[in-house]
VEXVEX-250924 format. One record per residue: residue in three letters; x, y, z of N, C-alpha, C, O in turn. Coordinates in steps of 0.05 Angstrom, whole numbers, plus 5000, padded with zeros to 4 digits. Layout:
ALAXYZXYZXYZXYZ
...
END
This chain:
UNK534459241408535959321432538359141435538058901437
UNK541159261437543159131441543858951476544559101494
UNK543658701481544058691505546658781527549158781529
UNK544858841538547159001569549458901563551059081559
UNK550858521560553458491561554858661543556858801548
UNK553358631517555758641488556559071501558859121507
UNK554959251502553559441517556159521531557359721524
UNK557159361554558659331568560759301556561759521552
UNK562359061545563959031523565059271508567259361506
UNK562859341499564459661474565059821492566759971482
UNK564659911520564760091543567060101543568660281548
UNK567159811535570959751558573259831543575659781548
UNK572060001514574060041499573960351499575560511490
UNK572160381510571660761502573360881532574460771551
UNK572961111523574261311554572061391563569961471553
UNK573061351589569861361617567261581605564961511600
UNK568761941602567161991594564361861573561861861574
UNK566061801562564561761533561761631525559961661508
UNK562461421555560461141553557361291573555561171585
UNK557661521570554661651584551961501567549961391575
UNK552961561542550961431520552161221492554361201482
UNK550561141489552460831465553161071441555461071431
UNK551361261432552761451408552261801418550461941427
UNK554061831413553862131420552662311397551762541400
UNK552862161374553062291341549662521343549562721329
UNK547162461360545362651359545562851369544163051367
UNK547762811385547563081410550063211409550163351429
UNK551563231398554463301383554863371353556663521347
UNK552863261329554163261309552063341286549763331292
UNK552763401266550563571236552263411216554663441217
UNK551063261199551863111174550363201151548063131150
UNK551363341132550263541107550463281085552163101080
UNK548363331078548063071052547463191025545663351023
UNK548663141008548163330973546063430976546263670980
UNK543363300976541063360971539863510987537363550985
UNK541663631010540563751026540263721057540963861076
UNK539163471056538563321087540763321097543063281089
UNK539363401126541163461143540363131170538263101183
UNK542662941169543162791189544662821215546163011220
UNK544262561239546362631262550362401246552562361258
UNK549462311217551662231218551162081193548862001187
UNK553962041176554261981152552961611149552761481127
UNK552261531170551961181164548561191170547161011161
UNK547361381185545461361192543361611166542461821176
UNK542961581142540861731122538461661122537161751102
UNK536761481140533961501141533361671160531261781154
UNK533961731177533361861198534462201192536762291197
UNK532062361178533162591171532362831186529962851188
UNK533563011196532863141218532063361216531463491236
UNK531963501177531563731166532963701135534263521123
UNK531963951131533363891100534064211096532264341107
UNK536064381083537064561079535764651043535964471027
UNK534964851036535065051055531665131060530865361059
UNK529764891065527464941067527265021101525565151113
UNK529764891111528664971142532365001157534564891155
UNK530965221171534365371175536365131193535564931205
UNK538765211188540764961212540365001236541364831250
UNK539365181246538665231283535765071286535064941305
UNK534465111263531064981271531764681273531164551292
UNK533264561247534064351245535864151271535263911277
UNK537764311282538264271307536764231330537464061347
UNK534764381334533164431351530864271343528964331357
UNK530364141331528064001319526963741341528063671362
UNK525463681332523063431339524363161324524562941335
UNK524863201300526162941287529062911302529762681308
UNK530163071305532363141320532762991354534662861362
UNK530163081371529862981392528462681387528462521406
UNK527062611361526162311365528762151365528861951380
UNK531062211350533362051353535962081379537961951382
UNK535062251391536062291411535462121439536762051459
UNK532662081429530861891453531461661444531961511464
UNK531761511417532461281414534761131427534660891432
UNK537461351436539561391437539861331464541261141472
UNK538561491479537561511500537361291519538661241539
UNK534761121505534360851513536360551508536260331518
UNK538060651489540060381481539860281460541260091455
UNK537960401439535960311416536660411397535760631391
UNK538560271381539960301354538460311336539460261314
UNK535660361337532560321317532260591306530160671297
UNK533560671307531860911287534060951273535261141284
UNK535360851249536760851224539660721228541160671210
UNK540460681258543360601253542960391252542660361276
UNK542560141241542559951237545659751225546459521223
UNK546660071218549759961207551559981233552559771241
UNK551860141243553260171275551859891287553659741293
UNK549459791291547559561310549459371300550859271317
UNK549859301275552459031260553958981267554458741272
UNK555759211274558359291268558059221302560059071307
UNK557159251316558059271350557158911356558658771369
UNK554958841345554058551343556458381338557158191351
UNK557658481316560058331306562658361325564358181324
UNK562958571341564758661369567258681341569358561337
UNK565558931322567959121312567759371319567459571305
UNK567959341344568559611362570059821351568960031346
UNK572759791346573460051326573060101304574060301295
UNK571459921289570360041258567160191266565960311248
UNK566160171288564060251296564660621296565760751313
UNK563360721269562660991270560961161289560961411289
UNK559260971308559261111341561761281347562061521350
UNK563361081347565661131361567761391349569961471358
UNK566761451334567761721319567261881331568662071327
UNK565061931353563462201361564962141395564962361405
UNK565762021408565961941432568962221443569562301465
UNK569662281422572362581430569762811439569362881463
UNK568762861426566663121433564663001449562363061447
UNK565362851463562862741484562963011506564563201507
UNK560662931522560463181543557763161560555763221548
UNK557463081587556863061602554463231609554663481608
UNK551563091620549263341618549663641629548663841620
UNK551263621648551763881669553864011661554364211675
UNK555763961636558164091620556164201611553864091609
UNK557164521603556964801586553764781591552164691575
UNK553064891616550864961623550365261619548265281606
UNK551165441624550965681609550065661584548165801578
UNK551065521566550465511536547965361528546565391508
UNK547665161556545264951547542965151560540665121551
UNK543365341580540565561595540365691567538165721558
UNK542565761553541566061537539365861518537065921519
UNK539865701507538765481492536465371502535065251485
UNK535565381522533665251535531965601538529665521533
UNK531765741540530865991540530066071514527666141510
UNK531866071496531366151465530365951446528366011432
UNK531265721444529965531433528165351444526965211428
UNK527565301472526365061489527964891496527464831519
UNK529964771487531364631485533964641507535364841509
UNK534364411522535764341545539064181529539763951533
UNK540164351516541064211486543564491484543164731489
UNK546064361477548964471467548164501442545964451432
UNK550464621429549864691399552664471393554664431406
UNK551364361366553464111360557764231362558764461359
UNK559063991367561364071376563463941340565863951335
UNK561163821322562263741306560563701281558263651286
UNK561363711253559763711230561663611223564063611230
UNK559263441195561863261171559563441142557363561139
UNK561863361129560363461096560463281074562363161064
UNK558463291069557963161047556463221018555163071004
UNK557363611013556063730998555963730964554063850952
UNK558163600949557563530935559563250920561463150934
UNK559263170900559862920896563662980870565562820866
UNK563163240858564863290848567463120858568463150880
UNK568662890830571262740839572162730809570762810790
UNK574962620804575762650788576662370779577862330758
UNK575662130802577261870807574461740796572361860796
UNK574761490785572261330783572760960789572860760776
UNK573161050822574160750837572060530831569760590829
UNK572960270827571560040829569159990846566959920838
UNK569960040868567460040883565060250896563360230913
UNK566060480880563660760889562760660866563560460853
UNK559660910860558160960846557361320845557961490862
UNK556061360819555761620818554361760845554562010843
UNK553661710857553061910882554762030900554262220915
UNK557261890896559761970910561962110888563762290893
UNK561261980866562762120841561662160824559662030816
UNK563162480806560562590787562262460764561062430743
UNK564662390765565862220742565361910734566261810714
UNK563661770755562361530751559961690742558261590727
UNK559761850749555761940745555761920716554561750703
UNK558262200703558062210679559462020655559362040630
UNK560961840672562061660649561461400647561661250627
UNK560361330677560061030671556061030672554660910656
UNK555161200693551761170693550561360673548061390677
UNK551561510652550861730631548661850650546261840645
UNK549661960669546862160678548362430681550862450678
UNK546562630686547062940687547963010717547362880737
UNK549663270717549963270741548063320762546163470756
UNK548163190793547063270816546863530823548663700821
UNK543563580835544163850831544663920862543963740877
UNK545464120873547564270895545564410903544664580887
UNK544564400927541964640942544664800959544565040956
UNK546364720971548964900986549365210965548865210941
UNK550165460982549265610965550565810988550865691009
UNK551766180988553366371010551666291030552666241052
UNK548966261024547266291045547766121065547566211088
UNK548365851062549765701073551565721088551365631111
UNK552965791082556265831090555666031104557065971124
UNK554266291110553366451129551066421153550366571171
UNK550366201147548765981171550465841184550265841209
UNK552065711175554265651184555765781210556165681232
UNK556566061201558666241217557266201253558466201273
UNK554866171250553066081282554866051298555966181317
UNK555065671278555665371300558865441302560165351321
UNK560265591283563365561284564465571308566265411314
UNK563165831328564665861341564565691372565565751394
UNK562965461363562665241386563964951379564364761394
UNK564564971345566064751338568664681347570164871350
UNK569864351354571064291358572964181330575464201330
UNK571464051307572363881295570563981269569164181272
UNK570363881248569563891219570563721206573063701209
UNK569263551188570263291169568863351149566463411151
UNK570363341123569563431094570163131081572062991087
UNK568463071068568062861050566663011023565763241021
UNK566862770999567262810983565262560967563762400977
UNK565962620939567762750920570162750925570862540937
UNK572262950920574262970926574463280936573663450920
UNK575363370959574763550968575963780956574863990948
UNK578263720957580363960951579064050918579964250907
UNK577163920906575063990884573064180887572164360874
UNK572764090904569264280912569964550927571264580948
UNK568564790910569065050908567665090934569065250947
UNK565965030946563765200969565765050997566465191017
UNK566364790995568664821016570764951017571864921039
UNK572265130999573865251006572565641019573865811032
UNK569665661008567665801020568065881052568366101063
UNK567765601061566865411082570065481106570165591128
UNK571665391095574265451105575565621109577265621127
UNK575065851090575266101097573566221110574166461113
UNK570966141123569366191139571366111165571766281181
UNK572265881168572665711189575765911202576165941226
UNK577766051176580166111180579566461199580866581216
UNK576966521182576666741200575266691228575166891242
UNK574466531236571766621264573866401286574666451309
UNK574366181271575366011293577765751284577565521291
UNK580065871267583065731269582765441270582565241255
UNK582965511305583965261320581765011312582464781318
UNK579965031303577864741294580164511284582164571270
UNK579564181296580864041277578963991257576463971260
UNK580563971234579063941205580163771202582563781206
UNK578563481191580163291170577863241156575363251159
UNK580163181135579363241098580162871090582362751092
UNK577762771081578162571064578062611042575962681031
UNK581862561020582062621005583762360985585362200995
UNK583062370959584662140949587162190934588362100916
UNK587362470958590662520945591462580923593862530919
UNK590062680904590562660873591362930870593262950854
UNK590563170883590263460883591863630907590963700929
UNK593563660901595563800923597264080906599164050890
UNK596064310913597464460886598464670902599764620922
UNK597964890894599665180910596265270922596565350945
UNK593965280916592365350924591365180954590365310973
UNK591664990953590864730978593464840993593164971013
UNK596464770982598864891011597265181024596465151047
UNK596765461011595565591026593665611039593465801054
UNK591465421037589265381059589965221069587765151080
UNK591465061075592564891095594164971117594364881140
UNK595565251101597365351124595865521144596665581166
UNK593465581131591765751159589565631171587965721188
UNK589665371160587865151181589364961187591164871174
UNK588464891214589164581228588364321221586864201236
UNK589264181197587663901169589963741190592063801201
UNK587663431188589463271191587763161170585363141168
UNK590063061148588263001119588862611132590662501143
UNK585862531120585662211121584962181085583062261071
UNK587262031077587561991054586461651041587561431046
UNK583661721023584361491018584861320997584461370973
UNK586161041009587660890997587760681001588160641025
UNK587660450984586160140987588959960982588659710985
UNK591560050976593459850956595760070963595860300953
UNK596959990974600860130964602259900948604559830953
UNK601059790930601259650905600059810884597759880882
UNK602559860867601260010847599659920829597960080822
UNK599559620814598259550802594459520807592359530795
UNK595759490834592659370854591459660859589159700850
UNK592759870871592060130866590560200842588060180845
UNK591760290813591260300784588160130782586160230771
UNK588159920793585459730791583259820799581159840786
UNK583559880825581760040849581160400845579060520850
UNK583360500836583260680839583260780809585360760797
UNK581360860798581260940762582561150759583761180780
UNK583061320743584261600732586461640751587461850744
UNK587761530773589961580791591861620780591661610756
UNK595161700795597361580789598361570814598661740831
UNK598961300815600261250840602461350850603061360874
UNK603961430827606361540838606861900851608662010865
UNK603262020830604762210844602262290866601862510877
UNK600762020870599062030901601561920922600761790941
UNK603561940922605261750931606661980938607362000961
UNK607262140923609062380923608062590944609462740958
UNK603762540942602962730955602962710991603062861010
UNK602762430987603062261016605462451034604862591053
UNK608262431020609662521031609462791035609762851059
UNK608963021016607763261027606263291048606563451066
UNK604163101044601363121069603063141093603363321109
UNK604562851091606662801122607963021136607763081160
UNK609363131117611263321114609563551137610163631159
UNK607663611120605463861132604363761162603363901180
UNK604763551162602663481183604663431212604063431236
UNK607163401197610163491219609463691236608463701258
UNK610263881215610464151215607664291232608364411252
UNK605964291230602764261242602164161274600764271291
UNK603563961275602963801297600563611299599563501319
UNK599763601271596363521267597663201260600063151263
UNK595562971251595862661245594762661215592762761205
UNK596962511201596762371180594662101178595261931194
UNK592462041163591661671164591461621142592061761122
UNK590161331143589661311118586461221122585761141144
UNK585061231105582761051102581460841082580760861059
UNK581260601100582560351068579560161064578360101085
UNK578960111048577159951039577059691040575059651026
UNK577859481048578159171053575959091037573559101041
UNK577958981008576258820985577658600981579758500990
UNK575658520960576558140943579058280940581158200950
UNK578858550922581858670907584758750920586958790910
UNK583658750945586158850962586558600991588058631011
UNK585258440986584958291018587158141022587357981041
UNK589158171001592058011009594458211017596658151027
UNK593758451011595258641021595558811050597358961060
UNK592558701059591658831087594458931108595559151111
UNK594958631122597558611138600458811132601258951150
UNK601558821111603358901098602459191101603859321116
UNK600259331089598359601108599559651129601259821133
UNK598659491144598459561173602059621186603159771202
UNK602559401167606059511180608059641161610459651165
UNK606759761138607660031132606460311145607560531145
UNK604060251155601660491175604460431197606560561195
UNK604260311207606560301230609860401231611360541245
UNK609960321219613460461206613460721198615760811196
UNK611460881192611261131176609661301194609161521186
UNK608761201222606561371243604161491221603761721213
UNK602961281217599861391197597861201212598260971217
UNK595861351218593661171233590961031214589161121200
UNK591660831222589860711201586860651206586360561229
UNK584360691185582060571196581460461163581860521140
UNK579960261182578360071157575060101148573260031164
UNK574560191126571260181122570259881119571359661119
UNK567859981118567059741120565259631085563359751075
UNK566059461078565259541049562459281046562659051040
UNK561059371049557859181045557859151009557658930999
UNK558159350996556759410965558959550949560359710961
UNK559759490915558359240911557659030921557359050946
UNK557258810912557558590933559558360918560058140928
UNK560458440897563358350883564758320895565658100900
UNK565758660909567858670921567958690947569758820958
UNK566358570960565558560992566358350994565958180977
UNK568558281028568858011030567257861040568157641045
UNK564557911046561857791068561457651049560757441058
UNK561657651020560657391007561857330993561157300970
UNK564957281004566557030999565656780995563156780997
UNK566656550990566156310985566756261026567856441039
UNK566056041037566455961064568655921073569455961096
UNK570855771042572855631046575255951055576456031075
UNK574756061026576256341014576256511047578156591060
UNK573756511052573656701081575256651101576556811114
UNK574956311103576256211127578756231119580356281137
UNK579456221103582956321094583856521103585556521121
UNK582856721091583856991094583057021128585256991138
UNK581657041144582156981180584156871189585456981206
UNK584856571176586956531196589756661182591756681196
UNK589756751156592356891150592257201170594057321181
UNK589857251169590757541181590757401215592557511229
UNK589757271225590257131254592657141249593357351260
UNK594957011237597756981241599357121233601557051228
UNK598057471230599857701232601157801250599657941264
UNK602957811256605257861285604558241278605258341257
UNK603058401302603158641294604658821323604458741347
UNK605759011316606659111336605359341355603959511346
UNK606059311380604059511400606359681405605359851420
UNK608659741401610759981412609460141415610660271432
UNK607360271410607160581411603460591409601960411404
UNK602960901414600260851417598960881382596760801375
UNK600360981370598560951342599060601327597560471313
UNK601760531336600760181333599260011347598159811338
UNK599160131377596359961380593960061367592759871357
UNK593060231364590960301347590060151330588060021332
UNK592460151303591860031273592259701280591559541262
UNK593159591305592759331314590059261329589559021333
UNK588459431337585859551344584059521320581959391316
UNK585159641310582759601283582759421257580759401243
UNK584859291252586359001247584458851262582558731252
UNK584958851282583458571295580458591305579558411320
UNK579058811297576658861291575658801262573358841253
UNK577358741251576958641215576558441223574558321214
UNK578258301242577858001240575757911253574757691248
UNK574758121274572057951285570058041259569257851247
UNK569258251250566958331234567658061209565557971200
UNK570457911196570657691183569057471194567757311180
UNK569257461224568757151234565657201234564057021230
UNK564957481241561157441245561457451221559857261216
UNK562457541194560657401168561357091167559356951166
UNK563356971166563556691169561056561182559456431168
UNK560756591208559056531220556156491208554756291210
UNK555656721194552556851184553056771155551256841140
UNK554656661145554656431118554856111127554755901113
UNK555156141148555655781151552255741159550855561150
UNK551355931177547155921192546156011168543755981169
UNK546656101147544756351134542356151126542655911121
UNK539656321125537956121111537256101086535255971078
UNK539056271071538956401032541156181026542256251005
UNK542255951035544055811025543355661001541755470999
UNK545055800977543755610957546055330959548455300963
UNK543455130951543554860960542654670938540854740924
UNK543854430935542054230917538854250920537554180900
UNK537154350946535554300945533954510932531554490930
UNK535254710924535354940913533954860884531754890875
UNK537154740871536154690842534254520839532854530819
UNK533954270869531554030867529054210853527954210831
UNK528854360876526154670875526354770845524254850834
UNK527654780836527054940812526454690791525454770771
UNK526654540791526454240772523254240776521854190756
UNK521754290807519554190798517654430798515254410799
UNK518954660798516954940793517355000762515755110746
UNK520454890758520555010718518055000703516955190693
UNK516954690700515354620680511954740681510154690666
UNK512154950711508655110712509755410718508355610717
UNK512455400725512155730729510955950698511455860676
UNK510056120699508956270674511656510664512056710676
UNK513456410636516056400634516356470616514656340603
UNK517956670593518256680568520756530575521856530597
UNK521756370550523956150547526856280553528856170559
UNK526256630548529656680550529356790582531356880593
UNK527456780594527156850627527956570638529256550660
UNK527256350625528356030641530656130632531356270651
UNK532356150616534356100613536356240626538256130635
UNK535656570628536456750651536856610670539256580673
UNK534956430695535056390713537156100713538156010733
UNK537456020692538455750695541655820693543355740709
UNK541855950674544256150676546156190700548456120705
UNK544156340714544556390738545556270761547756300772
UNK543256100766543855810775546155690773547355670794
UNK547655570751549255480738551855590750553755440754
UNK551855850757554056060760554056160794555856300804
UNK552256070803552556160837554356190842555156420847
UNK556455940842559655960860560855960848562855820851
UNK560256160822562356280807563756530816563256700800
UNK565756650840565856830849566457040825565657270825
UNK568156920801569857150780567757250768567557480761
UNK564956980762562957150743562957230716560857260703
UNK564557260709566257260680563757220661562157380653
UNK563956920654561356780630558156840650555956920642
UNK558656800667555956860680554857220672552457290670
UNK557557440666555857610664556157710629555357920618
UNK557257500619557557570593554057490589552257660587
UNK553657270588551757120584548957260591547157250574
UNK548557370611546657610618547157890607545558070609
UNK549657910595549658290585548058160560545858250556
UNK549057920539546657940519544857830520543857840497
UNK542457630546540157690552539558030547538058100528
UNK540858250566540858550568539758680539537858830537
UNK541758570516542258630496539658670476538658840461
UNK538958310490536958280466534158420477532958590464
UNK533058330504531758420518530158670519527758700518
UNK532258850522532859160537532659130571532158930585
UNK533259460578533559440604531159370631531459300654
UNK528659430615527259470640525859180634524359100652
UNK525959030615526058800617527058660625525758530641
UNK529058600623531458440647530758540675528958400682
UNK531258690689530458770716527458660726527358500745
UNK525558720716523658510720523558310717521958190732
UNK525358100696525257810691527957770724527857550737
UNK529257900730531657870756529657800777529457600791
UNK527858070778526058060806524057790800523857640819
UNK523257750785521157400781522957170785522056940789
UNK525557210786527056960788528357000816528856800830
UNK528857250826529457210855526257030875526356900895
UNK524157100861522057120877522656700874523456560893
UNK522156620849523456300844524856290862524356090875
UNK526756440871528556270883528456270920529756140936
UNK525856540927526356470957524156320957523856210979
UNK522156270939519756120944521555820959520555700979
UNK524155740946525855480963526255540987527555381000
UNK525655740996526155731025523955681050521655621043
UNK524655701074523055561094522455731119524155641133
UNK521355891134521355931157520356311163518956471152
UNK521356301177520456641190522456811169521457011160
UNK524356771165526756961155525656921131525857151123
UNK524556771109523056781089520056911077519456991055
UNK518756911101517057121098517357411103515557561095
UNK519657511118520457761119522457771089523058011086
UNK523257661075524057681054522357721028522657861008
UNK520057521037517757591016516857871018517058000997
UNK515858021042514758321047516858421031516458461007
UNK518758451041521858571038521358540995520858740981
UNK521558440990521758380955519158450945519458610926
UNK516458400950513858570948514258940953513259110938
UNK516059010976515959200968516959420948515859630940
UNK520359250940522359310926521159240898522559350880
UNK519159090888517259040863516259270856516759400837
UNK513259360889512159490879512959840870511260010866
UNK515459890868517460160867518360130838518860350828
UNK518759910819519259850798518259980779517159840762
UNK518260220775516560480761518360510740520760460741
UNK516860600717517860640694520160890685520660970662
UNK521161000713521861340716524761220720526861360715
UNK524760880732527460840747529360800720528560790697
UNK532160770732535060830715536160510707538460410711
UNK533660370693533860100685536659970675537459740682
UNK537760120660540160090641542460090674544059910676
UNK542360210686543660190715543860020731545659870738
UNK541260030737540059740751540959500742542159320755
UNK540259480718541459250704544359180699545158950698
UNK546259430696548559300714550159210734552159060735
UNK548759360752549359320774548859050784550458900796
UNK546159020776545558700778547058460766546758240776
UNK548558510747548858380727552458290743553658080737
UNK553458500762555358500769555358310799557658250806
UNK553558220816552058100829551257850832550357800810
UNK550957600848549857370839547057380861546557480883
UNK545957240845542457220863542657270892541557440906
UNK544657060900544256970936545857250941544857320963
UNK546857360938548157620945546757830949547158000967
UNK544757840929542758020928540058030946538758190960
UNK539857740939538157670979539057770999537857931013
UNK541557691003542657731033543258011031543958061054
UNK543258201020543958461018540858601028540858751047
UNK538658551016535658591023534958491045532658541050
UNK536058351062535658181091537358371105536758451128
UNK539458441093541358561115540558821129541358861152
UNK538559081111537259251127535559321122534759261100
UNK534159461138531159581144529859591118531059611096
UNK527659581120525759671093526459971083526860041059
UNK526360131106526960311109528760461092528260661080
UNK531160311094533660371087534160291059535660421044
UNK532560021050532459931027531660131004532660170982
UNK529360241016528960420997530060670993529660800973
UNK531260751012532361041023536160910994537461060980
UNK536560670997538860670978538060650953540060660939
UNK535160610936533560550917533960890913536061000908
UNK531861020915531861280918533761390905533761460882
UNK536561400929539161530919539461440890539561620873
UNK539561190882541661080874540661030845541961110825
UNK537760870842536460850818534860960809534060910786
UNK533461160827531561460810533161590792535561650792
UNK531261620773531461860748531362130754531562290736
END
């Protein structure tokens, strides 16, 4: 439960309506997930409220899983899967808080009571039909960025994780379940993949161009795809495309962004603009804040400014390479007071905004600062003391000490470089599902050094992530991902959420 002040605090940022409830996203919104599941929102996937097409989108709406998260909501109780929104408001990053996405379609119990009787008559339910959906139907991309993975792209799937494509339950039938909710929608958000790729959203849109126009639609897109087919469905829908983009540095771009060309995503920018003139709709961007881009941030923000583009920042947890939460202490505190002494401008209301959400980077920086200076995973001399006098009885094949010593050796190595050369041929000689088990025996070494309550919820927490270690999982995967990673990173990443959730990203990510 979040306390009343902080509670208060995010209020003071929302419009009156809005603050009836801390998230509106159950009672407003349908989040379509590849596989089917149907959520109240893209950050919240344990909490699933149906799955398509075993159970229709009206039952799904109308559901019981549906009303258990609604009651959570209800009470103030960020417990039933948002645990990423609970951070994010903890940390008082009020506008990176994806709550706050749903707060436009807010609406008051006694608004559209006609619609909530017919509903309450036909379904039971004292309940609007959602005012907003996002998509997330299939992963089709053509980009293979640094910091996604194949679940978001079928071009990491198939080039860097050698797996087969995801398979697609979305299907006409769909898209004619759909035609329902259209004509109560306010808004629609397509994600990706890359959208302007995926054939069933343009399905979807021509659904949308016939029954109901006026919807705002925005399309997160990485700009790569702008042809004569996208200008004509653009011109009969209302897109405010949010484009994203981590670097208006081309080199830094090229890095981040694989198969791109910057110049002629650069080219497309200006089209998008162009259209979005003409439209009356908003241009943004949506930017990633990494190791790779975290000197460029500021310079962002006052080209977002000069060019009227509204800017928002994700929030990047994973990898954990390129996440700045596990900076070095010194590195972190740097980069805060550089962006502290960015002079940003408020002229207008889309500069206060992207100065809004700027300086919500900087608090979500200072609570990780904070939560590295207390953490209780600090590796420490007393760390390696601990391993000096467990080496000589732990039960060890010689290249598993050496793995771990390795390791060791390399903690505050942020570049990692020899640290992961040095483990790809452990990998080598090994194989995969060996290494992954000799990782998990040496994490277990290493919280056994630890002390207190937050250590025994780490022990449950790693007992359970053991006992899932099945011979079906995507070892060769696992193992690089790990490999890209340093120990204490990987703790603090398993501390950071639910069991729940731990496995719900296991699942996605390393099943066969």
């Amino acid at each position: 439960m979040l306390e009343p002040k902080l509670i208060t605090a995010y209020n003071a940022t929302r419009a009156n309506k809005a603050t009836e409830k801390l998230c509106h996203a159950p009672f407003v919104n349908m989040n379509f997930e590849q596989n089917g599941d149907v959520t109240a929102c893209c950050f919240n996937r344990t909490h699933v409220l149906g799955s398509y097409p075993k159970t229709s989108l009206v039952d799904i709406w109308f559901s019981s899983k549906a009303d258990e998260l609604r009651n959570y909501i209800n009470a103030n109780d960020l417990g039933g899967g948002c645990e990423i929104c609970a951070k994010q408001l903890l940390a008082h990053n009020f506008m990176g808080s994806r709550a706050r996405g749903f707060d436009e379609n807010a609406s008051s119990n006694w608004e559209n009571i006609p619609e909530k009787l017919r509903n309450k008559l036909k379904h039971g339910q004292w309940q609007q039909m959602p005012r907003s959906m996002e998509f997330e139907l299939s992963n089709t991309c053509n980009l293979e960025c640094a910091m996604c993975h194949g679940y978001f792209s079928s071009s990491i799937r198939k080039n860097r994780e050698h797996l087969p494509p995801i398979h697609q339950p979305y299907d006409a039938g769909f898209v004619e379940q759909l035609k329902s909710f259209l004509p109560y929608l306010q808004e629609a958000k397509f994600l990706g993949g890359e959208p302007f790729l995926i054939d069933i959203y343009y399905q979807i849109w021509e659904a949308i161009a016939e029954v109901n126009p006026n919807i705002n639609i925005y399309i997160t897109t990485n700009a790569t795809v702008y042809n004569n087919k996208v200008r004509v469905l653009l011109n009969r829908l209302k897109v405010n495309p949010v484009i994203s983009i981590d670097s208006l540095v081309e080199g830094t771009y090229n890095v981040i962004r694989k198969n791109a060309s910057f110049i002629r995503v650069m080219e497309n920018v200006g089209q998008l603009r162009a259209y979005c003139e003409e439209k009356g709709t908003q241009l943004s961007f949506a930017v990633c804040p990494m190791t790779l881009n975290k000197n460029e941030l500021p310079a962002m923000v006052q080209y977002a400014n000069k060019e009227g583009i509204r800017l928002f920042f994700n929030t990047v947890f994973q990898p954990e390479i390129y996440s700045l939460k596990f900076l070095q202490i010194d590195e972190l505190t740097s980069i805060i007071e550089t962006y502290k002494q960015t002079t940003l401008s408020n002229d207008n209301e889309i500069a206060r905004h992207n100065a809004s959400v700027f300086n919500d980077l900087v608090n979500q920086l200072e609570a990780w600062l904070e939560q590295a200076q207390s953490k209780p995973f600090k590796i420490s001399l007393n760390t390696f003391e601990h391993w000096r006098k467990i080496k000589a009885i732990v039960i060890a094949e010689p290249w598993q000490i050496t793995m771990f010593e390795t390791t060791l050796t390399h903690l505050n190595n942020n570049s990692g470089t020899a640290l992961e050369q040095q483990l790809e041929q452990i990998l080598a000689q090994q194989g995969a599902q060996q290494f992954v088990m000799a990782y998990f025996e040496q994490l277990e070494w290493l919280y056994t050094s630890f002390t207190g309550k937050e250590s025994e919820e780490l022990k449950d927490k790693m007992l359970t992530l053991k006992s899932i270690l099945t011979p079906e999982l995507r070892y060769e995967f696992i193992a690089s991902e790990l490999i890209r990673m340093r120990p204490d990173q990987l703790l603090e990443t398993i501390m950071e959420f639910s069991t729940e959730r731990l496995l719900h990203e296991v699942n996605v990510r390393f099943n066969s």
